[in-house]
Structure formats: C-alpha cells, structure tokens
N, C-alpha and C positions, 0 to 999 in steps of 0.2 A: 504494500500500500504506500510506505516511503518513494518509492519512484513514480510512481503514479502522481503522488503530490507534487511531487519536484518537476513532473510534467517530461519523463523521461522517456525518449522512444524506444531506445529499445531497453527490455526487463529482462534481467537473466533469473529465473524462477529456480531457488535452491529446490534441489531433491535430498538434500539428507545424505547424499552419498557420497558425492563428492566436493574440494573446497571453490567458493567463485573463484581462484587465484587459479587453479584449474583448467575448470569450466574457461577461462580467460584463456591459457594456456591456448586451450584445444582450436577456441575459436581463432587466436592468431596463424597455428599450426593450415587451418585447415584455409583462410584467406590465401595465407601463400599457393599451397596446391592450384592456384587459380594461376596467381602469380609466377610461379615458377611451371606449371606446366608440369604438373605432379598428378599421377591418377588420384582420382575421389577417393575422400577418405583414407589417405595415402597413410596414416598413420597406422594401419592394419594393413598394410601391403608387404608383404614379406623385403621387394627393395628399400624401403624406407622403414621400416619397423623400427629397426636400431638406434637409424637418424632422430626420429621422432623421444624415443629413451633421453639420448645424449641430451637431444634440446628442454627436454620437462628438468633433465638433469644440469640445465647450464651450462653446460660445457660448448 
C-alpha cells in the first residue's frame, strides 16, 4: 500500500520467499538478456547459469 501512496509505477509484491534486493537482482539480470542478446531467462540456461551465480555473487 506504501507505493501505491507514493504513487509508484511499478510495485515489486514481496512473496515471502525471496529478498526485494533479489527480486532487484533478477530483474536487472534479466533486462540485460535483452540487452546483450542472451536467451530468455538466460539465468536457467545451462551457458549462463554460472555467469548468472558469479553476478548474485558480485564478483
């Protein structure tokens, strides 16, 4: 309901399961795929699986 008041467009709706900083995470992860010309959901792609680890991991 806090972003709604703040008039925010887009809402990340926590599930309980995992953290927004995550969720954040994923969604930067998967813009690129666009960007770089990365299959969908390239984070479950067996070529970028690892890449996708390293990046949650910082490195």
């Amino acid at each position: 309901m806090d972003s709604l008041t703040r008039g925010d467009f887009y809402i990340l709706c926590p599930d309980n399961d995992v953290p927004r900083e995550l969720d954040e995470k994923r969604i930067f992860w998967a813009a690129h795929d666009i960007i770089d010309n990365r299959p969908p959901l390239s984070r479950w792609h067996p070529d970028y699986a690892d890449k996708f680890k390293a990046f949650l991991a910082g490195e």
